[in-house]
TORTORLUM-750129 format. One line per 10 residues: number of its first residue (from 1); their letters; for each residue z, x, y of C-alpha. Coordinates in pm, whole numbers, plus 50000, padded with zeros to 5 digits. Each point is the difference from the previous one (the first is absolute). Last residue first. Layout:
TORTORLUM-750129
NUM> a> Z X Y  ...;
This chain:
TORTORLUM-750129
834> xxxxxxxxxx> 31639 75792 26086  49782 50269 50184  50276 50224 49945  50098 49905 49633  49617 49992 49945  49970 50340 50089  50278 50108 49791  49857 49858 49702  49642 50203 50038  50213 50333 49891;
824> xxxxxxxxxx> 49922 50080 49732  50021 50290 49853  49716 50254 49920  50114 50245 50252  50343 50004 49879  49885 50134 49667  49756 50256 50125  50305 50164 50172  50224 49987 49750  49741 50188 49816;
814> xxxxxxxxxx> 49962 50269 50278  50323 49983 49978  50021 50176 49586  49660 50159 50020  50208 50227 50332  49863 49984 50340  49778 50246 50133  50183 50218 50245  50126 49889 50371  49817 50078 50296;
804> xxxxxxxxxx> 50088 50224 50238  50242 49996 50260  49862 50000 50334  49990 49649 50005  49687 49850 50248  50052 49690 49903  49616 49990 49963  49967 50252 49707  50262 49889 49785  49817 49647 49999;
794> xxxxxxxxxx> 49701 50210 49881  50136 50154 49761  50121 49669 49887  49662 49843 49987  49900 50279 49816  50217 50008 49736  50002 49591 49963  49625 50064 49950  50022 50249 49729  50311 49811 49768;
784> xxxxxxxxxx> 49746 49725 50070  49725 50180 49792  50292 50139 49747  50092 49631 49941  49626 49835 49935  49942 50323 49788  50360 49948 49797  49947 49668 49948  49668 50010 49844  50104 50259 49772;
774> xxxxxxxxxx> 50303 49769 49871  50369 50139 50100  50247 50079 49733  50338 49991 49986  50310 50246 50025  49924 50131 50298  50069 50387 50016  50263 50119 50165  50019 50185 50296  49830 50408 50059;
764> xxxxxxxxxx> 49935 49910 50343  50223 50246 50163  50252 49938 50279  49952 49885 50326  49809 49637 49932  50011 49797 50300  50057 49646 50071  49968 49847 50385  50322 49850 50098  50093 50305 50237;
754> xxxxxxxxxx> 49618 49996 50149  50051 49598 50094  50300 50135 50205  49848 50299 50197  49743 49754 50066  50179 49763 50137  50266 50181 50196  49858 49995 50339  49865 49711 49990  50333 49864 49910;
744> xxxxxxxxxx> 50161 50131 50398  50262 50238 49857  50336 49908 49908  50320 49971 50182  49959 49618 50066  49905 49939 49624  50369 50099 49836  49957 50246 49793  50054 49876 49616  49588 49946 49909;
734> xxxxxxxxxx> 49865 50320 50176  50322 50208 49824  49895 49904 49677  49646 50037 50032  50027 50334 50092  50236 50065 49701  49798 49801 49758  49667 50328 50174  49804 49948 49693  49932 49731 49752;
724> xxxxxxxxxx> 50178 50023 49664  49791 50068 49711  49859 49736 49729  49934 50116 49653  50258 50272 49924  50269 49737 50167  49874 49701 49829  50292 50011 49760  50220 50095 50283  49922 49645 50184;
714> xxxxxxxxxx> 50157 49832 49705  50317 50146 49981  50016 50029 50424  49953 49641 49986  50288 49922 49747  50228 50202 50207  49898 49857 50337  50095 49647 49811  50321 50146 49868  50089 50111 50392;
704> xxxxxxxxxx> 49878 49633 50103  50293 49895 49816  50263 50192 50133  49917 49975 50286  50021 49610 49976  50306 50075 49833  50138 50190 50305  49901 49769 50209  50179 49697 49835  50290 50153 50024;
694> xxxxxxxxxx> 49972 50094 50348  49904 50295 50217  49849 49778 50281  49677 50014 50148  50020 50134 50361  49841 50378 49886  49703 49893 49806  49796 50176 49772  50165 50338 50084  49849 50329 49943;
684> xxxxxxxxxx> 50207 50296 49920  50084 50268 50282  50341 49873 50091  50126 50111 49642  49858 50334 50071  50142 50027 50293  50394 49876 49816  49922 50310 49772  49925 50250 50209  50348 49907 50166;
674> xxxxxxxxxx> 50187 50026 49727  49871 50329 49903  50021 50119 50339  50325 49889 49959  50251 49713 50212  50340 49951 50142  50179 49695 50062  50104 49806 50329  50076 49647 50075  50055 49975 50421;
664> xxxxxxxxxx> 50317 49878 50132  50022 50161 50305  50285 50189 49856  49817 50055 49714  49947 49850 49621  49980 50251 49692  49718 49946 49712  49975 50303 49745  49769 49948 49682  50072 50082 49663;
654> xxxxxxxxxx> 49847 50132 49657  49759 50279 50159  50225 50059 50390  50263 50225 49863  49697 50212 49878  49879 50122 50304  50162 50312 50073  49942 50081 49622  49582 49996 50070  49902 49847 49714;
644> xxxxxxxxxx> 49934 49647 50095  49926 49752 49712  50117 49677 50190  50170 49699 49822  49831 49646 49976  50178 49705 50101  50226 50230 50192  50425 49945 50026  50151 49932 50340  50263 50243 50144;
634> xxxxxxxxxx> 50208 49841 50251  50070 50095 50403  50208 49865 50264  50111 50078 50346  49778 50281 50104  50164 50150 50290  49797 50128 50331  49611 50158 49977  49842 49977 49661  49851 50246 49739;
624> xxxxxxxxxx> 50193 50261 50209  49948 50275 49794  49886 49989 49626  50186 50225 49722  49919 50006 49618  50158 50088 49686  50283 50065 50175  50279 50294 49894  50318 49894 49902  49937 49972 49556;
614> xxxxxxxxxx> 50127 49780 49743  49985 49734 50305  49614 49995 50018  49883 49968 50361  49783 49838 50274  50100 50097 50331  49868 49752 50322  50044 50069 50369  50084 49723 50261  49990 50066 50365;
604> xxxxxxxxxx> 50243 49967 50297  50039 50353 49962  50093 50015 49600  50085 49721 49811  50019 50053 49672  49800 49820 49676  50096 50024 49657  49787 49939 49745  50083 50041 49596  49757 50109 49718;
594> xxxxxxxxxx> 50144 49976 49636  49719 49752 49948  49932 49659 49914  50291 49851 50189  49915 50216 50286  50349 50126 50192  50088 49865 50355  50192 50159 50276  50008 49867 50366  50163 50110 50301;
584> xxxxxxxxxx> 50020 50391 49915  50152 50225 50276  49981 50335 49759  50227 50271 49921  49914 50097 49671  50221 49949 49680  49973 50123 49583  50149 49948 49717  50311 49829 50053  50261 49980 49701;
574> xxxxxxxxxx> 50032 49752 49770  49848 50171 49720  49805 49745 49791  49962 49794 50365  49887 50280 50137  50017 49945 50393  49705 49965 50294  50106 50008 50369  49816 49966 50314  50195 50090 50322;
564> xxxxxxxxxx> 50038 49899 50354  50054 49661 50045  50091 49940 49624  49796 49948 49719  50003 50030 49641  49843 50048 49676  50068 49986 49620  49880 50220 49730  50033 49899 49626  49631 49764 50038;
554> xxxxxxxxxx> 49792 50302 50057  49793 50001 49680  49931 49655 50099  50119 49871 50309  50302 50136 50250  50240 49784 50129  50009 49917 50428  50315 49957 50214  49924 49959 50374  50259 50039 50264;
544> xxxxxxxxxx> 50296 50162 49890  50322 50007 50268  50027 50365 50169  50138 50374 49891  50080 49995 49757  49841 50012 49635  50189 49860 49736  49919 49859 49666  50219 49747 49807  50008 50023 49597;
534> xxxxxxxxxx> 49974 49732 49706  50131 49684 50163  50056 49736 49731  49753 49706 50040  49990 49967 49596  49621 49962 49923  49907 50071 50332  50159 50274 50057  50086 50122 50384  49921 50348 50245;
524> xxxxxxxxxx> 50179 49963 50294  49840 50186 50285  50255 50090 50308  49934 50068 50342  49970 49618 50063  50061 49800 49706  49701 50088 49846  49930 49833 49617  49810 50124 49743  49955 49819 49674;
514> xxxxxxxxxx> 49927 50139 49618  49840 49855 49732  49676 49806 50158  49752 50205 49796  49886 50138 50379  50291 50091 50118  50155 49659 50232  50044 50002 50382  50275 49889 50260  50035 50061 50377;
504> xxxxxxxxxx> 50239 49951 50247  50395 49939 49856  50303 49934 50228  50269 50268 49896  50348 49828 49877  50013 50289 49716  49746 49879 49800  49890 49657 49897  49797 49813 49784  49995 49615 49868;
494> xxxxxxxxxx> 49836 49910 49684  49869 49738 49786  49873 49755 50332  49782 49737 49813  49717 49835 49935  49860 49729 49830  49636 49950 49828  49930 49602 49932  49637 50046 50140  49995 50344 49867;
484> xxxxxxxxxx> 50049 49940 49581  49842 50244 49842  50213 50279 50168  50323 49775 50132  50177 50050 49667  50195 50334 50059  50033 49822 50363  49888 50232 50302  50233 50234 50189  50139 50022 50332;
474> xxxxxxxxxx> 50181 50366 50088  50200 50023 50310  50038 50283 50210  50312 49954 50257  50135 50157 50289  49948 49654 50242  49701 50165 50143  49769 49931 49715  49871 50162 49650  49788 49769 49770;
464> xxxxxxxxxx> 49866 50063 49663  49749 49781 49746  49970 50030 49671  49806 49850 49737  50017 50154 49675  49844 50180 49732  49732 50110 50165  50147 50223 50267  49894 50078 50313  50322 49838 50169;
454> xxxxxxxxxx> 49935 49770 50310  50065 50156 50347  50208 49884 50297  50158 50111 50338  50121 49925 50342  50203 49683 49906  50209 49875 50302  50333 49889 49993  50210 49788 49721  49711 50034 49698;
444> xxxxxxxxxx> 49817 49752 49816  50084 49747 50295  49761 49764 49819  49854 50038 49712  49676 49837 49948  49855 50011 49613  49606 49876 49909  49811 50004 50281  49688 50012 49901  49686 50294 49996;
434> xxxxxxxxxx> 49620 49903 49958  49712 49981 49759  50100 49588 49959  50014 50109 49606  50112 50331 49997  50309 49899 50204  50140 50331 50126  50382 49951 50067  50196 50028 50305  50333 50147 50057;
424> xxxxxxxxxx> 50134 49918 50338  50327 50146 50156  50101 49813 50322  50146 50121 50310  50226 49797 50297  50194 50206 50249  50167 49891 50281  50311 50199 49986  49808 50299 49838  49833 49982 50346;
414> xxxxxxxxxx> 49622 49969 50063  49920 49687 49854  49694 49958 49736  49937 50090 49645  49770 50000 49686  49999 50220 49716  49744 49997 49740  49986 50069 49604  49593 49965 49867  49989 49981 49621;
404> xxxxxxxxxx> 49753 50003 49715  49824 50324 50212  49987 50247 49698  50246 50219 50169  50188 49723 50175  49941 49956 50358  50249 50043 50311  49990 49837 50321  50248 50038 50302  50048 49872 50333;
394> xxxxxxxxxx> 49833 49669 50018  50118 49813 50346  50165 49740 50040  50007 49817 50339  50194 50098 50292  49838 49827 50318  49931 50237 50370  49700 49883 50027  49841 49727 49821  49708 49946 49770;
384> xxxxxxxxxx> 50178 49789 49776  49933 50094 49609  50026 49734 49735  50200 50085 49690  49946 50159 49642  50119 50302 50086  49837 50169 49753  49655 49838 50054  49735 50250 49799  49688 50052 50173;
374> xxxxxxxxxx> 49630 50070 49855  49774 50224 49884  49938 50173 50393  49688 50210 50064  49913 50377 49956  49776 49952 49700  50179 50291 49839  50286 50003 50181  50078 49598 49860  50317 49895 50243;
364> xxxxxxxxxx> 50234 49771 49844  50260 49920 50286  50354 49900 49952  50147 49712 50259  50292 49902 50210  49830 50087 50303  49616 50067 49935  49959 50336 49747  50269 50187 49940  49795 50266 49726;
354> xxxxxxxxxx> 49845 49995 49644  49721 50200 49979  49762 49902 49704  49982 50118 49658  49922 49650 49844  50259 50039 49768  50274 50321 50077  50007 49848 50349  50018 50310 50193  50291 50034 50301;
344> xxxxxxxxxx> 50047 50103 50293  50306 49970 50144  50177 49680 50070  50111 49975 50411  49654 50024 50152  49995 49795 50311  49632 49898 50141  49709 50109 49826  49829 49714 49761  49659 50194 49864;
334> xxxxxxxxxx> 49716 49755 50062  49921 49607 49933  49702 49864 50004  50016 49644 49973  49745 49749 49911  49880 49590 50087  50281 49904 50169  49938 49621 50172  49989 49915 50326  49667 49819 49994;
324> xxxxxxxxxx> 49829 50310 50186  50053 50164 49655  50284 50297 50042  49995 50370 49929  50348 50165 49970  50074 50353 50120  50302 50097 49813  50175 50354 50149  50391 49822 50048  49939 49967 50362;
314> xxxxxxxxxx> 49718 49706 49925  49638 50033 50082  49816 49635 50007  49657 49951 49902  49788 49703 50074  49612 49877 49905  49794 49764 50091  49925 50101 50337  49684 50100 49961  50096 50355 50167;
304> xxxxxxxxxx> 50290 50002 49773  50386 49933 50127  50288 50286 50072  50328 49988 50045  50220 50207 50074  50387 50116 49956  50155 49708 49774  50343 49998 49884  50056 50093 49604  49862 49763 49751;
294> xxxxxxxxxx> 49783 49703 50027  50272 49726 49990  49800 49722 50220  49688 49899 50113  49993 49775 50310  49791 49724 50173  50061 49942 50360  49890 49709 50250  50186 50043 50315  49720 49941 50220;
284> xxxxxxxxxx> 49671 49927 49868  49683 50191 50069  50155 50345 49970  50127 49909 49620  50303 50302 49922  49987 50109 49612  50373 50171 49963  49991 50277 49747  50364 49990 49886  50213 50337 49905;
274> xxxxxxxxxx> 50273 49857 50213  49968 50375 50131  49691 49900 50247  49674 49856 49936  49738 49808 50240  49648 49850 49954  49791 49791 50255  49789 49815 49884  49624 49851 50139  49903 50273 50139;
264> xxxxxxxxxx> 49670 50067 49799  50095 50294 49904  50368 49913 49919  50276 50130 50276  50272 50276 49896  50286 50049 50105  50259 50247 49838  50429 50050 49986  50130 49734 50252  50345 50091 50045;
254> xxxxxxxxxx> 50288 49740 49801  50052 49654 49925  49618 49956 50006  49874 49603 50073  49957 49962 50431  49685 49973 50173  49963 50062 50397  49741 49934 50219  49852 50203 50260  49858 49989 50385;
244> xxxxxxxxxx> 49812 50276 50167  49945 49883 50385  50161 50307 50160  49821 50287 49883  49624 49919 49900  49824 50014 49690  50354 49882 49785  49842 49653 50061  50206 49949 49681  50302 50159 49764;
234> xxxxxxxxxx> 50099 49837 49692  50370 50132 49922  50169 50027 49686  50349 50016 49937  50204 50136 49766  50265 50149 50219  49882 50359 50040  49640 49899 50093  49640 49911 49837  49707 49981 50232;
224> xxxxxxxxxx> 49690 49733 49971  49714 50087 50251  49741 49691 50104  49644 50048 50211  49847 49822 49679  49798 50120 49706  50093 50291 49780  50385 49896 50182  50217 50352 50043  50299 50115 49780;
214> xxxxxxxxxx> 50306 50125 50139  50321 50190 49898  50352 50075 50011  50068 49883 50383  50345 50002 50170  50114 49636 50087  50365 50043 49844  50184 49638 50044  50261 49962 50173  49987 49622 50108;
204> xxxxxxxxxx> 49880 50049 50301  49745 50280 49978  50064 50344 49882  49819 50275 50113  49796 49880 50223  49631 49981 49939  49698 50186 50113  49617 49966 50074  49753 50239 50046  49659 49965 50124;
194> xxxxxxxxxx> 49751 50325 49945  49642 50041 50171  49655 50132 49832  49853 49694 50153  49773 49991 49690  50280 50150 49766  50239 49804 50104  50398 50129 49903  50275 49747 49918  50329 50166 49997;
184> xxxxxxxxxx> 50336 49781 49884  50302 50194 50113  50368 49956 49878  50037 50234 49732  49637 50116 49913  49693 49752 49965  49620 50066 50009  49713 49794 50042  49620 50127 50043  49734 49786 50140;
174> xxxxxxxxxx> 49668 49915 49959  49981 50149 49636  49910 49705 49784  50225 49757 50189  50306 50215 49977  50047 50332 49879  50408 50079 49910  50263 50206 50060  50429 50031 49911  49834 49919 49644;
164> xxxxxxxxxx> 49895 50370 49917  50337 50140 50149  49934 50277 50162  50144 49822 50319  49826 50018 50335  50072 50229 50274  49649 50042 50143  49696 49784 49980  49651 50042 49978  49937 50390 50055;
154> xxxxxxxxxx> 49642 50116 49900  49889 50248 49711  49683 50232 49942  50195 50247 49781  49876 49907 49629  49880 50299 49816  49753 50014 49669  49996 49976 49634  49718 49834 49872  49768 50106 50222;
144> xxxxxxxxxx> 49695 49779 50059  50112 49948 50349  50139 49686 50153  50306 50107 50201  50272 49730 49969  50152 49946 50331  50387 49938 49994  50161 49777 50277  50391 50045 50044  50304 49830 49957;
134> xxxxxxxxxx> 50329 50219 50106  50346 50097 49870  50346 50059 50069  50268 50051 49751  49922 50390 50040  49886 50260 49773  49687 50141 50251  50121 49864 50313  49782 50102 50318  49656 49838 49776;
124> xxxxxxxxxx> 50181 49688 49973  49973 49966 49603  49700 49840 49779  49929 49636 49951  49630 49962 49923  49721 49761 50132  49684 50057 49805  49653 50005 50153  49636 50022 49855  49927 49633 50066;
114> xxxxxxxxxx> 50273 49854 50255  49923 49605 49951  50045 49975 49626  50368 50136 50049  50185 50275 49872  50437 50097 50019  50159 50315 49852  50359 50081 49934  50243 50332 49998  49717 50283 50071;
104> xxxxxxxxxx> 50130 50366 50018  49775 50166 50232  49706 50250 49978  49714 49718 49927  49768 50096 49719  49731 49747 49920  49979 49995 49579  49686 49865 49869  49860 49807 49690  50301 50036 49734;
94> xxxxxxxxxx> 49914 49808 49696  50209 49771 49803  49730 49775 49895  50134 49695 50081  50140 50131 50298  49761 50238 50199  50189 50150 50193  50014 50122 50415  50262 50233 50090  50224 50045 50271;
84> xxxxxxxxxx> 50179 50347 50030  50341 50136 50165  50176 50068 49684  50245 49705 50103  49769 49773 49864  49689 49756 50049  49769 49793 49771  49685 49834 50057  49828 49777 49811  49669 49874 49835;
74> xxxxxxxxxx> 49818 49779 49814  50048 49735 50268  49761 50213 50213  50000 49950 50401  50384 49913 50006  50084 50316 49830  50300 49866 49767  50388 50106 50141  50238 50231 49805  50282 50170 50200;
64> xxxxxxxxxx> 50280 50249 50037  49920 50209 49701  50235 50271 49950  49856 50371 49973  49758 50179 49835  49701 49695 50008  49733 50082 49717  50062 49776 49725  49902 49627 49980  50107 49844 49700;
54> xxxxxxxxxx> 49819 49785 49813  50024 49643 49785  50408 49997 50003  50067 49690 49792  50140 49685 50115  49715 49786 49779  49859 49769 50226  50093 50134 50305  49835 50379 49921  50168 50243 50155;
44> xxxxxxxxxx> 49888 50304 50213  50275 50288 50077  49939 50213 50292  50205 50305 49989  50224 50243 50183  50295 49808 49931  49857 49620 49909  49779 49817 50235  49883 49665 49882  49678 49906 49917;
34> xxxxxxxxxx> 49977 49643 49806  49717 49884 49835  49798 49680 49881  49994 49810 50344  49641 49990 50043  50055 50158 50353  50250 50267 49849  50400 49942 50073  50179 50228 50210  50361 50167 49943;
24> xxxxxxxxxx> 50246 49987 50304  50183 50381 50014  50271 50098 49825  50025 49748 49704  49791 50196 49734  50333 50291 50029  49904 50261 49770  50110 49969 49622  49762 50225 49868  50019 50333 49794;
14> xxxxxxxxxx> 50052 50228 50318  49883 50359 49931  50181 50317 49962  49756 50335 49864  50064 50160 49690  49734 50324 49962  50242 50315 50142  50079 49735 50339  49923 49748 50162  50147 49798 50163;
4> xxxx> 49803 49670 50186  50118 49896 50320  50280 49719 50064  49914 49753 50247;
């Protein structure tokens, strides 16, 4: 995991996208959320709605495992490479105790027969970093602490997998199973003895017998393990060594991915890469029900304590939660991280990230809300998860300044000779609220396009290409094609070359007049009203990497990159201004701004410069905000822009900064301000954190917002009358804290019935009332006004308050007073009796 920088007030943080699939997710007793472990946090969903409910912060490094506390359903446990278990509260979000255990933990394992024990997988105490590792017994201290140490531990078994489904309880925590190569391990816990079994490698038909995983029978003396071949084995009378018997069940083309048996044991489930959840029935052989085409291949599976429930994790970051009916009731689906080819890119609409997302697809990824919008099929053909197949793959994507159009290139082979590319344009169809194909071209180019970018201009559409076959080509929108983009054509209006060099990159100024094109050590700077060449600049030695155009009052200045230099030029002049010897691997200018990143590798580490190019010296420096190569990055504009005044700062107010790792981890950097500003957020009360932010919510909102307004209208009338009762805050927090924290109500009775009494702080100089009481009235009145007095001084008196009494109410309540006492209220008791 990558630690927090921080440095001169801008710290790196991840914004999302961590792995969900990593570890097997768990599924509450009532079945209405989902915990999955996610980076260094444990994210709660709701299965009704798909949203993330709570997150559980606290862990510093990878979580390796989420499992509930079998003694409390409310409750789980969670373990990561930081060395610590700890104990949540997950509805409420809560952190109850942290146990600290000194080694890096890769899985965890509980059972309702070993209260006050967990069973972690740590390393072999002589190997420290090594492939080998060892189960062992932790004992949870019970001390009122909430932080305290964990060493009491016993050895179970020793060279197991870390793999969390290479073990498994069986039959409520009689036994323990665990797999690795060839060797099936069944430990006892009341004979405290260990049976192991093994396989040959091969048997006689070839096949690979290695185990994947196993899952144990809730019920029965009966372990299921998955192998290399795709079958599964049901192992028996495994409580002795030579008698064991199993049976053998045959669907997967490929290695068993997951087992996992139903609560009840009554199914079986298995997934692999077919990307099937396979529903096995144990009481009748070779009955199978199946669920096909759920996405990537499947990793684990996991099934509710009531068993009604399912949720498969697929290798393209989708967990998907199934009814017991085989049927897909919601899908969660994270940040898709597999091969980037398309850089990063902003969808000028919905301002989402736009990245490779499943093979042959574009992924809409919200940053705000940190989940997925939705997937675009480029490809538009089904994917075979096999090794070693060429398929097409989307190499390049390219929007349109106001996002009407989407250009893509899609390719496969790995020799020119076997080439085949297409060149997609796609339309936005504000209708459907998605993009169509509207134009394929196919074989736009004769080799392999590396580059493309869309004109900035207004006036027309424009699209550039540059490839290996020393061309740039130019494709251009009908004249007539603007109102009418179902029927819009286009077309190739210009082909570019220069000199037999093979072309890199490509970019447009910002009004879209000019065009510079790198044909290795040379930039070729183009019209683009009459594609004349203007001028060519030089700068040996090396082949440019990056071109970039300046924005705004910067726009005449144009940048470049080679291995070891950065270069800017005057356009006006055509001379170069100014050069520093710098490794830069990516360079990228704010379109809001005249701010520009580039970021240099430096010691196996990445260091950031932000600059202006009018002038060479950085605006501001941070040091290794990553370890290795970032690979892409993209500026993404703010919803709201930030008023820092602090000029090292600035380059962050109208923009934000998202760059993706080596270990593919989403990265941006963050303020104090910004940060102040997303706790505050946090801090506001919630009605209800599952519900759904849908249309119909938000006018329901909506709605009862104009009824609080009316009610605040009228209640201020009565505000000089009627005073607010003390200690709102008090009550506040006693009615939204959850009731297991609180005190015993005893307790907190009278401290509560004293915050609802009313008490008049200020002066008594009120209004007058406005009509007149008869003599008689006022005697009767004043003579109870003297009782009630006393009897209250006296109630004062025997709670024992040290606070004294209140003053004398006010004319104004004490005749609010009078006026409630005279109701009546004889109606209710004959609603009760009735």
């Amino acid at each position: 995991m990558i630690n927090m920088v921080e440095e001169s007030g801008v710290r790196v943080v991840r914004c999302g996208g961590n792995k969900i699939n990593f570890r097997p997710p768990i599924i509450s007793k009532d079945s209405r959320f989902l915990l999955c472990a996610s980076g260094d946090l444990v994210k709660v969903f709701s299965t009704n709605t798909e949203e993330c409910v709570h997150v559980l912060e606290g862990h510093t490094g990878q979580v390796t495992g989420v499992i509930l506390n079998p003694t409390n359903h409310l409750q789980v446990y969670s373990c990561s490479a930081d060395g610590t278990i700890r104990l949540w509260d997950f509805i409420d979000g809560i952190l109850i105790k942290t146990f600290v255990c000194g080694y890096p933990i890769f899985s965890m394992y509980v059972s309702e027969k070993h209260v006050g024990i967990v069973f972690i997988t740590i390393h072999m105490e002589s190997e420290k970093h090594g492939e080998n590792f060892q189960l062992v017994a932790l004992h949870l201290p019970k001390v009122p602490e909430q932080e305290v140490e964990a060493r009491e531990m016993s050895a179970v078994l020793c060279n197991i997998s870390s793999n969390p489904g290479s073990t498994a309880m069986g039959r409520g925590g009689e036994y323990i199973a665990s797999v690795k190569d060839r060797q099936l391990r069944v430990y006892f816990f009341r004979k405290q003895k260990t049976y192991q079994f093994s396989l040959k490698a091969t048997d006689k038909k070839g096949a690979k017998n290695a185990f994947t995983c196993v899952a144990c029978h809730p019920k029965d003396d009966c372990i299921a393990t998955g192998h290399e071949d795709g079958k599964i084995r049901l192992w028996r009378n495994f409580n002795q060594k030579k008698e064991y018997t199993y049976s053998t069940q045959h669907w997967h083309h490929d290695a068993v991915g997951t087992l996992c048996f139903t609560p009840e044991g009554m199914h079986l489930l298995s997934g692999g890469v077919e990307s099937v959840l396979v529903q096995w029935h144990c009481n009748e052989v070779n009955k199978k029900d199946f669920l096909p085409r759920l996405g990537g291949a499947i990793s684990h599976i996991c099934v509710s304590p009531d068993g009604q429930m399912y949720s498969t994790s697929h290798s393209d970051n989708k967990i998907n939660i199934i009814h017991c009916s085989l049927k897909l009731s919601a899908v969660i689906q994270g940040l898709v991280k597999g091969n980037i080819w398309t850089d990063l890119m902003i969808d000028p609409r919905t301002r989402a990230l736009v990245m490779n997302g499943r093979p042959g697809h574009l992924q809409f990824y919200s940053l705000q809300q940190d989940k997925k919008l939705y997937s675009l099929d480029i490809v538009q053909q089904e994917y075979i998860n096999q090794e070693g197949l060429d398929q097409f793959e989307v190499i390049k994507a390219a929007f349109s300044v106001g996002g009407t159009w989407l250009a893509t290139v899609e390719e496969r082979g790995h020799s020119t000779s076997d080439l085949e590319s297409s060149l997609k344009l796609w339309v936005y169809n504000e209708k459907a609220q998605s993009f169509e194909l509207n134009t394929t071209i196919t074989a736009a180019h004769q080799d392999r396009i590396m580059h493309m970018c869309f004109s900035p201009s207004t006036e027309t559409t424009m699209l550039v290409t540059t490839a290996w076959d020393n061309q740039f080509k130019v494709w251009l929108l009908g004249p007539d094609s603007d109102t009418q983009k179902e029927h819009a054509s286009w077309s190739c209006d210009y082909v570019g070359s220069y000199h037999g060099l093979q072309p890199t990159n490509c970019c447009f100024s910002s009004d879209g007049s000019l065009l510079a094109v790198s044909f290795k050590e040379v930039v070729t700077i183009w019209s683009s009203d009459t594609w004349g060449l203007l001028t060519t600049l030089c700068q040996p030695p090396g082949p440019i990497r990056e071109l970039c155009f300046g924005r705004l009052s910067c726009s005449k200045y144009l940048l470049g990159t080679t291995a070891k230099n950065l270069f800017c030029w005057n356009l006006l002049t055509c001379s170069l201004e100014w050069s520093t010897p710098m490794d830069v691997c990516l360079l990228r200018s704010d379109p809001l701004s005249e701010n520009v990143v580039a970021f240099s590798l430096h010691s196996g580490n990445t260091d950031l410069f932000v600059f202006r190019p009018s002038e060479p010296r950085p605006l501001f420096t941070q040091k290794a905000v990553c370890g290795g190569k970032v690979q892409r990055c993209v500026f993404s504009p703010r919803e709201e822009p930030l008023d820092s005044c602090d000029e090292r700062f600035q380059w962050l107010n109208r923009s934000r900064l998202y760059f993706l790792t080596e270990l593919m981890e989403l990265l941006t950097f963050s303020t104090k301000a910004e940060d102040e500003r997303i706790l505050n957020s946090r801090k506001q009360l919630l009605v209800d954190d599952s519900v759904a932010v849908t249309p119909f919510y938000l006018l329901l909102g909506k709605h009862r917002q104009q009824e609080e307004e009316k009610q605040s209208s009228v209640a201020s009338q009565a505000a000089d009358r009627v005073q607010p009762p003390q200690a709102s805050v008090a009550i506040k927090e006693l009615l939204h804290t959850p009731a297991h924290v609180l005190p015993a109500a005893s307790f907190l009775c009278s401290m509560f019935v004293n915050s609802l009494l009313i008490s008049n702080t200020g002066s008594r100089e009120g209004k007058e009332p406005s009509e007149q009481v008869e003599e008689s009235e006022k005697e009767d009145d004043d003579s109870e006004e003297e009782m009630e007095t006393h009897d209250y001084e006296q109630e004062v008196c025997t709670q024992g308050s040290v606070e004294e009494a209140p003053p004398p109410l006010s004319k104004a309540e004490e005749k609010e007073l009078r006026r409630v006492r005279k109701t009546d209220f004889s109606w209710v008791t004959s609603q009760t009796s009735s």
